[in-house]
N, C-alpha and C positions, 0 to 999 in steps of 0.2 A: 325821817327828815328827808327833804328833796332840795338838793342842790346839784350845781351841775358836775362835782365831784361824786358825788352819790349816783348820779346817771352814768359818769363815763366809765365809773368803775364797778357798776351793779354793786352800789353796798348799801346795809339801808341806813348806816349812818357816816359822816363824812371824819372819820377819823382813824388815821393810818398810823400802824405802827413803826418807828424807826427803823433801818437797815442796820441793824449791828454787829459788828465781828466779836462772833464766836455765842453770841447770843438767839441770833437770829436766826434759833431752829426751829423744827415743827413743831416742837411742842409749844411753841408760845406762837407763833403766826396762827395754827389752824385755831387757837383759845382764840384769839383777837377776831379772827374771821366768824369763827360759832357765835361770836358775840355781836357783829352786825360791823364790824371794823372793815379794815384792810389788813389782815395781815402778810409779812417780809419776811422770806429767805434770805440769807444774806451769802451771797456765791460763792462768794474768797473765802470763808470760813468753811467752807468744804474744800478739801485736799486735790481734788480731779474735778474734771468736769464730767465725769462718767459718777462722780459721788454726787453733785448737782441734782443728776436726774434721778438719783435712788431718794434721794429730801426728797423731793419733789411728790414723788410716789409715794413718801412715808407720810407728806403731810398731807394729802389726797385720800390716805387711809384714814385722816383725823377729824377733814372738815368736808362738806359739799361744798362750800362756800366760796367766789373766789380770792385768790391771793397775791401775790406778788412774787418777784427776785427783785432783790437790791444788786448793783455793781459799781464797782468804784472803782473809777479809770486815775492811777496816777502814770508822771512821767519818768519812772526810776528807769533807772539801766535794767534791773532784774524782774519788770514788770510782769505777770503771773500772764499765763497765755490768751490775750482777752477772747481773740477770734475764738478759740474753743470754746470758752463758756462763753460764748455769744449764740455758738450752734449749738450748745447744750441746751440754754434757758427756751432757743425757738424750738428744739427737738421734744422737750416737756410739756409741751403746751398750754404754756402762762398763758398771759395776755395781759398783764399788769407789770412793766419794769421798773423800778427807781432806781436814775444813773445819780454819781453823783462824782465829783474830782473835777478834772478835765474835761473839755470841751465833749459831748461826746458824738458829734457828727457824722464820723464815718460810721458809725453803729448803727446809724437810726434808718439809714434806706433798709436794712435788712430787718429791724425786728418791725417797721411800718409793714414792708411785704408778708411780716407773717399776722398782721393784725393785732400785733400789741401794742395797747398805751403806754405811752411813756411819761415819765413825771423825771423832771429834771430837780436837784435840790442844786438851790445857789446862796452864795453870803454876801452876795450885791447887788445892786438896780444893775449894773450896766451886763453882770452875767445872767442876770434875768430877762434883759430884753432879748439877748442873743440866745436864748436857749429859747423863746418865743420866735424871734425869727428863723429860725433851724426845722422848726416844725414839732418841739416840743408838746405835748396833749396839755399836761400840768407843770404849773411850776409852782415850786417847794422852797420857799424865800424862809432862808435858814439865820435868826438873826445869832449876836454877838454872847449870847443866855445859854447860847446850846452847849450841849457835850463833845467831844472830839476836836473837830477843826473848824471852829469858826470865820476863817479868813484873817485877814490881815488889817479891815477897814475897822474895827470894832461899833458898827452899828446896832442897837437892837431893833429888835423887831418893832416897838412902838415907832419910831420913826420908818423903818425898811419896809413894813408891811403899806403903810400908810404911800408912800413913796411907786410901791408896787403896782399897787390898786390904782393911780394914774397912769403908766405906764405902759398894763400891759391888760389885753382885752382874751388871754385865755383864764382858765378857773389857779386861784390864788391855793395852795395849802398854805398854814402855818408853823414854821416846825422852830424848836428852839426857847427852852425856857417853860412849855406850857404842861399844866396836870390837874389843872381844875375847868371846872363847866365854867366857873366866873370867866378864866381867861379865855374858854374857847365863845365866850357870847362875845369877850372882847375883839376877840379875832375875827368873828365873823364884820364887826363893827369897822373895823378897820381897814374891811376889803375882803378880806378870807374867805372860802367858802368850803374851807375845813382844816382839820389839827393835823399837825405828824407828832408825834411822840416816844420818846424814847428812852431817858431816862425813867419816866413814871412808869413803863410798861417793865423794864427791869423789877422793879420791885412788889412784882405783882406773885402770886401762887404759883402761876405756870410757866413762868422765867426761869430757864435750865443754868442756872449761879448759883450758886453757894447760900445758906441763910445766912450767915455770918453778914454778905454782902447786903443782901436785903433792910438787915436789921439795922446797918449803921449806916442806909440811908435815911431810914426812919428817923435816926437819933441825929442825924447832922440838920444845920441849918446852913442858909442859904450863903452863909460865909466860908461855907467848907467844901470849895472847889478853888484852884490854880490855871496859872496859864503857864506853861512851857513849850521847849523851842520857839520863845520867840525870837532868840538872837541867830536861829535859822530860817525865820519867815515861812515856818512851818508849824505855825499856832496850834496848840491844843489844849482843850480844859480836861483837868482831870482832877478827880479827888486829890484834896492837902492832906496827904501821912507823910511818912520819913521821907520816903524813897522822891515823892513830889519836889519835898522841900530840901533834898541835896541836889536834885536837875537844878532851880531855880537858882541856888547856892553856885553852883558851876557857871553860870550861865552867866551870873552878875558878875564873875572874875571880869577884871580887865582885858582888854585883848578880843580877837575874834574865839567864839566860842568852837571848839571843836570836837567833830560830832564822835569820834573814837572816845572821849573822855566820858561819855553819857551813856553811850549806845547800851552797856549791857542793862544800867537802870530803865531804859525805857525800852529795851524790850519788850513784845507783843509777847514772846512765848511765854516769859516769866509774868506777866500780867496775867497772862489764864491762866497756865501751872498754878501760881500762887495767890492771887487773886479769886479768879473769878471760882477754879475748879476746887482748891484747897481753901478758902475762905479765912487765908490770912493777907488781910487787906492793908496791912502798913507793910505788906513786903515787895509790891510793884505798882505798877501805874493803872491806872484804871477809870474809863474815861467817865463821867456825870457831871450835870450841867446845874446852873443854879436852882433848880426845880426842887433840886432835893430838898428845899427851904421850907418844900410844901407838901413831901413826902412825912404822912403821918402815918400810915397802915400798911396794908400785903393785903387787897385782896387779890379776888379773882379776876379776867379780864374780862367778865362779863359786867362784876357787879360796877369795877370801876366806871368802862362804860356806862353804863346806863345811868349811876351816879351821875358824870358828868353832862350825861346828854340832858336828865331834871335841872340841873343846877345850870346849863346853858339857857333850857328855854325859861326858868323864872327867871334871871336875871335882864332879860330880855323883856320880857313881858315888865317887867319893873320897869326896866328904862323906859318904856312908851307911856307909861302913865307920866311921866313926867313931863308931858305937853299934854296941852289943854285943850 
């Protein structure tokens, strides 16, 4: 395939894997990459920035192919130390970043001087056009379907991508909601000029989770995801088990919801502890998007890909027949 996503990131297919905490190691980036993808390190899921650059080398042992680092800029008080891993991911020598949080501006003079593209993920037009005028390479228009933190506007992508694609004149990704070729030819339709993907790359063979976890996205359908912290305007989807549906339960009390009351159930640690790494998945939070509706297998991340790259271009090819 040739798009200008496939050019700026030498890959010969346009479809990127999602940046995800604790997921987002070499062993599923350099599959994605062998496979003609993009694949994502995810930087804050390593402990140091000095562990950054030993991923980096570990998944360099796995693919020739190139890849990526994910970074997520929030505005906490105890924010992880960016400027480090900002001279870690330039000292590895990527050349593919996806930011995503907060604006990410003061980042981008230095990893432009060192030749990496950057792909911004956003959950609005209006964070899209500003990540466009900053000097963004791509933007990664993340609708309301995704997993994690969808924003606050609750747009989907049918409308947001559409929206985009007037907009803004650099290359479109589509991330949020997608795991079939049907919707990546819809995306392309819509403005896109490629997928990000995340939940569907989770439940593939070479995703370092639990099968436990795997298995019950297969079994769930598209109704078995939640939204919490919203009563801190701090959106996230995540799988509906226990642990989901007593946040949701606190949350609906009267009153300003308060974050001490929740904090140990939504826990990161105990979501991988018992989640992701022990594959007892009704005992923490764990994020997945409506996709899983359409998650019916495990395979590989090859075979997925290519699956979907067949099932993009027929579906395509069908639409054109449809004019005379």
């Amino acid at each position: 395939m040739k798009t200008r996503v496939t050019e700026l990131l030498d890959i010969k297919y346009p479809v990127v894997q999602g940046g995800m905490m604790w997921v987002g190691r070499a062993e599923l980036a350099s599959a994605v990459s062998n496979a003609g993808g993009l694949g994502i390190l995810t930087s804050l899921t390593q402990p140091t920035p000095e562990a950054l650059i030993k991923e980096v080398e570990r998944c360099r042992e796995m693919t020739d192919r190139p890849f990526g680092v994910n970074i997520t800029f929030t505005p906490t008080m105890n924010a992880p130390p960016y400027d480090e891993y900002r001279a870690a991911i330039i000292e590895s020598g990527v050349k593919v970043v996806e930011t995503a949080g907060i604006n990410p501006k003061e980042h981008l003079t230095a990893f432009k001087e060192a030749g990496i593209k950057v792909i911004h993920k956003c959950t609005s037009l209006r964070h899209s056009i500003t990540a466009e005028a900053i000097g963004c390479d791509i933007v990664s228009v993340d609708g309301f379907e995704c997993a994690g933190h969808p924003g606050e506007d609750d747009v989907t992508n049918f409308v947001l991508l559409a929206l985009a694609a007037t907009k803004l004149t650099v290359p479109i990704i589509a991330s949020g909601g997608i795991g079939t070729g049907r919707q990546m030819a819809a995306a392309f339709a819509l403005g896109a000029e490629g997928v990000n993907m995340g939940s569907r790359f989770v439940a593939t063979q070479e995703a370092p989770v639990h099968e436990n976890m795997k298995k019950a996205m297969v079994d769930a359908d598209e109704r078995e995801t939640t939204l919490i912290l919203r009563s801190l305007r701090n959106t996230a989807r995540v799988f509906k088990n226990q642990v989901s549906e007593q946040v949701v339960e606190i949350e609906a009390q009267p009153g300003d919801t308060q974050f001490g009351a929740i904090k140990d159930l939504v826990s990161g640690a105990r979501g991988r502890e018992r989640c992701i790494e022990n594959g007892e998945i009704d005992d923490g939070i764990w994020t997945v998007g409506q996709v899983v509706g359409l998650i019916e297998d495990i395979p590989s991340c090859e075979q997925l890909i290519n699956r979907m790259v067949a099932e993009a271009e027929a579906c395509l090819r069908t639409g054109v027949g449809y004019f005379d």
